[in-house]
N, C-alpha and C positions, 0 to 999 in steps of 0.2 A: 279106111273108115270101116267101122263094122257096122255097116249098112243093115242088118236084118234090126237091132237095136235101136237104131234113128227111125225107119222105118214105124215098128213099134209104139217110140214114143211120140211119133207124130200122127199116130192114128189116134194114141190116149188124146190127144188134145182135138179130137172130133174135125181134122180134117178130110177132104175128100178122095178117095183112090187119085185121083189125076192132081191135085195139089201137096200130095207125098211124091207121088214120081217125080213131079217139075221138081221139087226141094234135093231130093236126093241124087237127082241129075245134076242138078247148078251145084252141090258142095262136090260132088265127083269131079265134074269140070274146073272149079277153083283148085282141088290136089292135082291133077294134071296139068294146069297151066303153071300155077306157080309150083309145082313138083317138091309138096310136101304130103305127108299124112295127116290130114284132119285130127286124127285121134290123137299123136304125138304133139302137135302145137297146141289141143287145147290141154294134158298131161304139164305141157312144157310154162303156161301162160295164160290158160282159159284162153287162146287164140289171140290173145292179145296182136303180135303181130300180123295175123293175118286182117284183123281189122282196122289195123294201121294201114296197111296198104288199100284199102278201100278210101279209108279218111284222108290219104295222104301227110300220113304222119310221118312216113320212110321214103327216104331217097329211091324211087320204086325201078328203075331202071339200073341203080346200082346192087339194088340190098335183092332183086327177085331177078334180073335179065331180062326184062320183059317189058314191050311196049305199056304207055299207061291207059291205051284205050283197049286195050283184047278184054279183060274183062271188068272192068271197072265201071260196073253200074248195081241199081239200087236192087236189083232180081237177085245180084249173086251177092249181096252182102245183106239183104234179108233170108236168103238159105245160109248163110252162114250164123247167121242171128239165132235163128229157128235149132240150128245143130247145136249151138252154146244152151240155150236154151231147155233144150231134150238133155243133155248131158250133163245141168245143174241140178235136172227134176229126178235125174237119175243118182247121183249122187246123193243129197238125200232121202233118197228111198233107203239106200245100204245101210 
């Protein structure tokens, strides 16, 4: 993830220094767990599948390796939200 960027554009949207850190901790820890790049799956999908695996739209134990409770709650799929988000507002800036 190119973190100084998300960072950035989660300050333009008047969040507060410790509600950018928690954001860009919990999308860090989603690329770790599920051991993709943030930036590639949203390039690949706008993340589409990684927000599948929140909704349970993917066989999550076949399609990621991984238990379905390690992170599957509503903190790490509103940092994910937040990242798709800063990365829409970014693309129409270009």
């Amino acid at each position: 993830m190119n973190e100084m960027d998300f960072r950035c554009g989660l300050h333009t949207m008047s969040l507060s220094r410790k509600v950018v850190s928690d954001l860009v901790s919990r999308v860090k820890r989603v690329e770790r767990v599920l051991g993709i790049d943030i930036d590639e799956e949203y390039e690949k999908d706008k993340c589409k599948r990684v927000m599948n695996f929140f909704i349970g739209g993917v066989n999550v134990e076949q399609e990621w390796g991984i238990e379905v409770g390690e992170i599957r709650t509503r903190t790490y799929k509103y940092a994910v939200v937040k990242y798709i988000n800063v990365k829409d507002l970014m693309e129409l800036e270009r």
